[in-house]
C-alpha positions in Angstrom: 0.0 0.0 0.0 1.1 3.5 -1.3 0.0 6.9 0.4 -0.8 9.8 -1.6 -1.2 13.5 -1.5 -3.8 15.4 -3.7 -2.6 18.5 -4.2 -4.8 21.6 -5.0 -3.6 25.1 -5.3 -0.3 24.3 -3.5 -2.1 22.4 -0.2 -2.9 19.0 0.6 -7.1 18.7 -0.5 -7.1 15.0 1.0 -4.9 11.7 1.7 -5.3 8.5 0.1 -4.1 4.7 0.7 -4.0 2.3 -1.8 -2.4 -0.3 -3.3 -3.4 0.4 -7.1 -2.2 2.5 -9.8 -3.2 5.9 -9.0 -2.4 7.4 -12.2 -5.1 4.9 -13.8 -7.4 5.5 -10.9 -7.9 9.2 -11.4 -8.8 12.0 -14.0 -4.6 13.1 -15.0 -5.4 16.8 -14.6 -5.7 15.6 -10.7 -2.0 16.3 -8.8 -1.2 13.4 -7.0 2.4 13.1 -4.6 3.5 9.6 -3.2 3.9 10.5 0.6 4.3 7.0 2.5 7.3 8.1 3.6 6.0 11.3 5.4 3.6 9.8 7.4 2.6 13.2 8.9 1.5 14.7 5.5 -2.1 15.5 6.6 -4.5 17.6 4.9 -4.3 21.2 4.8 -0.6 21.0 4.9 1.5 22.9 1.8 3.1 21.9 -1.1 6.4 24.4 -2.4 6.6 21.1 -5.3 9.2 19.5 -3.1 8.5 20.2 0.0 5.7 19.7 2.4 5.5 21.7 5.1 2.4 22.2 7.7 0.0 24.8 8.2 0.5 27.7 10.6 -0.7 27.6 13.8 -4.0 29.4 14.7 -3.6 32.4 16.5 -4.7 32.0 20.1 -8.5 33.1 20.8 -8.4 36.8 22.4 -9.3 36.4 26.3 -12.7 36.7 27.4 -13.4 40.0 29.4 -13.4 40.1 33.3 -16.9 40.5 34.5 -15.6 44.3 35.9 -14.6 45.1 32.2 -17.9 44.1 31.0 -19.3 46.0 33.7 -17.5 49.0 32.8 -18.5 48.6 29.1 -22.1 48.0 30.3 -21.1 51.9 32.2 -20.1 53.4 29.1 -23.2 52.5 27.3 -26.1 53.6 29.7 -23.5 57.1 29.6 -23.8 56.9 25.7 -27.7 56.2 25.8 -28.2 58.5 28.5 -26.7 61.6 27.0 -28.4 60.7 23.5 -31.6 60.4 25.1 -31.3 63.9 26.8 -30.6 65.6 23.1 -34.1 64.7 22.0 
């Protein structure tokens, strides 16, 4: 059994194991790279036409506010309301 990489627009589209003739299995236009030896090849990961290489790692999520900083924001809106409400 064989792995291979499909390759679309430089990144991994999807892994596949098999033990037939992949250029016979498959429409030619499809980019196909023999990666059993690079048994971390996963999908997403890029393609330079050499190399693989993985994708970058997410940013972290931003923190979730403190219950005093949503309390302050909370402030600053009734403020905001308050003084539209008096321009009426």
């Amino acid at each position: 059994m064989r792995t291979y990489a499909r390759i679309q627009n430089g990144v991994v589209a999807e892994t596949l194991k098999t033990g037939s003739d992949i250029t016979k299995m498959f429409n030619p236009a499809l980019v196909w790279v023999d990666v059993t030896s690079q048994a971390q090849v996963r999908e997403g990961w890029h393609f330079d036409g050499t190399q693989f290489s993985p994708p970058a790692e997410p940013a972290p999520p931003a923190p979730m506010p403190t219950i005093g900083e949503l309390r302050a924001q909370l402030a600053a809106l009734d403020a905001k309301i308050a003084a539209l409400s008096g321009q009426k």
